[in-house]
C-alpha positions in Angstrom: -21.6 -11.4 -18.2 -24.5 -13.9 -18.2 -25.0 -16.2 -15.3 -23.1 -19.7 -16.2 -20.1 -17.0 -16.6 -20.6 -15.5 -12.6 -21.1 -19.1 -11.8 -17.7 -19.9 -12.9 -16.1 -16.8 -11.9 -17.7 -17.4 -8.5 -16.0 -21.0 -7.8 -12.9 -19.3 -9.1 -12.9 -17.2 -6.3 -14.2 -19.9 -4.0 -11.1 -22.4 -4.6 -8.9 -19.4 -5.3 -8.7 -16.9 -2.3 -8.1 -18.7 1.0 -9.7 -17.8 4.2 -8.9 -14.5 6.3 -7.6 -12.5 3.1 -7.8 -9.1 2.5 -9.4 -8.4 -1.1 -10.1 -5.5 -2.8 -12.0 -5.4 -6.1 -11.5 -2.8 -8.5 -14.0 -1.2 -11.1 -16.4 -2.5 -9.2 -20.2 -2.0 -8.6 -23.1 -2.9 -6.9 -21.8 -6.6 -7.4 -18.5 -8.1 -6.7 -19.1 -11.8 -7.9 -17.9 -12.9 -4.6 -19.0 -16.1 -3.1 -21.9 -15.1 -1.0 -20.0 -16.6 2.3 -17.1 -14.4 1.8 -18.0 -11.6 3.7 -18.0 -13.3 7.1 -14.7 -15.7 6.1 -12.4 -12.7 4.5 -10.7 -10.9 6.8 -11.8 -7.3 4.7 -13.0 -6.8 1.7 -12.8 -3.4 -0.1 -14.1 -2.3 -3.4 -13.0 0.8 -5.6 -15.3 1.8 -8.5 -17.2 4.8 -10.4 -20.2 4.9 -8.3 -20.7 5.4 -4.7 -24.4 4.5 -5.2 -23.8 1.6 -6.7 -20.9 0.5 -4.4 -23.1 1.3 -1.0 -25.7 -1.4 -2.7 -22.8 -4.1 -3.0 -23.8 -6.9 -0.5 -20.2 -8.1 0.0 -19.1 -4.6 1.1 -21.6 -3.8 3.7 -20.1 -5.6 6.8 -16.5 -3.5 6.1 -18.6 -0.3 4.4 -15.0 -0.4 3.2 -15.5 1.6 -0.4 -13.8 4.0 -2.4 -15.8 5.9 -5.5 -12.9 6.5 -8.0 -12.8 6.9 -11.2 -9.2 5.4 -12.2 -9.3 6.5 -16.1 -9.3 10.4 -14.4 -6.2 9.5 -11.4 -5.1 5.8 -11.8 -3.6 5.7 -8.4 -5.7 3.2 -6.0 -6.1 5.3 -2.8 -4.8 2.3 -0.1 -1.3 1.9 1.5 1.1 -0.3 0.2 1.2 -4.3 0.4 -2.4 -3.8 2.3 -4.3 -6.8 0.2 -3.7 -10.7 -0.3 -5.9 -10.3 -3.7 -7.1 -7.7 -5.7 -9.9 -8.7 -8.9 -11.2 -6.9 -11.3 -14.4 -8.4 -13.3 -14.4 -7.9 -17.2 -13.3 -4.2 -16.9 -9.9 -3.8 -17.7 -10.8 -2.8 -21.3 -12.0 0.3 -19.7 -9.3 1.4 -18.5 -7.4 4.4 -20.3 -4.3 3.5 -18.6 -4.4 0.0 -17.7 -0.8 -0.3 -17.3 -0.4 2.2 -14.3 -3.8 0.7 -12.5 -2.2 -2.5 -12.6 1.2 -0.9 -11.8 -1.1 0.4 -8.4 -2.2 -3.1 -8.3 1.0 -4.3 -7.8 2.4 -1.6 -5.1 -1.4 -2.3 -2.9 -0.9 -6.1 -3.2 1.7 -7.6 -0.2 4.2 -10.0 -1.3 3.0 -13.1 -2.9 -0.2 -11.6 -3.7 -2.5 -12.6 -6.3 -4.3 -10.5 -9.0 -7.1 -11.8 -11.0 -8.3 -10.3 -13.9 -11.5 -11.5 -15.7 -12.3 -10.7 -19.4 -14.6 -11.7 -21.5 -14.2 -12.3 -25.2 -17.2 -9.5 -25.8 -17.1 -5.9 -24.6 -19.2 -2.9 -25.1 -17.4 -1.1 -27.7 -18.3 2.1 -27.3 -16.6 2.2 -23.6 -13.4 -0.1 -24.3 -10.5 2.0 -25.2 -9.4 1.9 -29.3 -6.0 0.1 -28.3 -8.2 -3.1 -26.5 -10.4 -3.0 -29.8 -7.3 -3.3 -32.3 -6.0 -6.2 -29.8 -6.7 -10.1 -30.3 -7.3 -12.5 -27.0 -3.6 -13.3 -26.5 -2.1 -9.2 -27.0 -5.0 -8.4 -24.2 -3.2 -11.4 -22.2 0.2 -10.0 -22.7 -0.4 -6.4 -21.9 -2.2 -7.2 -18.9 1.2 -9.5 -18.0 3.6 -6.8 -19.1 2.6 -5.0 -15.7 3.7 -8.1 -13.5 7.4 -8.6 -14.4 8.2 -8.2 -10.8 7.8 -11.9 -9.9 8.5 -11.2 -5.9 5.9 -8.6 -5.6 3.2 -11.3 -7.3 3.7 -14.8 -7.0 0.5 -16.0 -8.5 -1.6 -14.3 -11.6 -4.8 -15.5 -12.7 -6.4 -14.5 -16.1 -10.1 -15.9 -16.5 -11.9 -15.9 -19.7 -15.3 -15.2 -20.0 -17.6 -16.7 -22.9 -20.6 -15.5 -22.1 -21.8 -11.6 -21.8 
């Protein structure tokens, strides 16, 4: 995503997540998109992606070293207890997934009650990686899948979907 894009995504964050929570951030990298304060006002933060490489170069992790290399299209399940995070994200990489349902399904069962997931997509994609079902989707079917794996409204009280312009 280009940089006005990490801005926004950034303050999202910022006036989104309050102080002391747990976060984890899923298909993640060597960058989170966190605001660069977070690691010393979050009480943990833990990250999940493909790369171990890439995740040991991730700033935000470094105080925790709290990282998981996964790759969730070969086991979905996210490999923390239950109700152990305030907030999970997950930056422009949902169209990714193979099964996006049952990672957001193990979103759900790691998030503790009232949690918040927020999902970040961009309107552009690589479309050689995004699964054929995201391609044959418009903006609003992409919104509703992703929704269709939070119909349990006491598990998550809050769900945020940013869109993304640039990429």
């Amino acid at each position: 995503i280009d940089e006005p894009a990490v801005a926004s995504l950034t303050q999202y964050y910022r006036s989104n997540i309050p102080p002391n929570s747990k976060i984890l951030d899923i298909c993640s990298s060597w960058v989170s998109h966190y605001p660069l304060e977070f690691p010393e006002t979050m009480s943990k933060i833990c990250a999940t992606g493909m790369s171990a490489l890439e995740l040991q170069f991730n700033d935000q992790l470094k105080p925790s070293g709290c990282f998981a290399a996964k790759d969730l299209n070969v086991d979905p399940a996210l490999p923390y207890d239950d109700e152990s995070f305030d907030v999970v994200t997950c930056v422009v990489s949902i169209d990714y997934l193979i099964e996006p349902i049952q990672v957001l399904k193990e979103v759900r069962r790691v998030l503790k009650p009232g949690g918040k997931m927020i999902i970040s997509q961009s309107n552009r994609c690589f479309p050689s990686k995004a699964i054929a079902m995201w391609l044959q989707m418009n903006d609003r079917q992409h919104l509703e899948l992703i929704n269709g794996a939070y119909s349990r409204p006491d598990k998550v009280q809050s769900y945020a979907s940013v869109f993304l312009s640039g990429y």
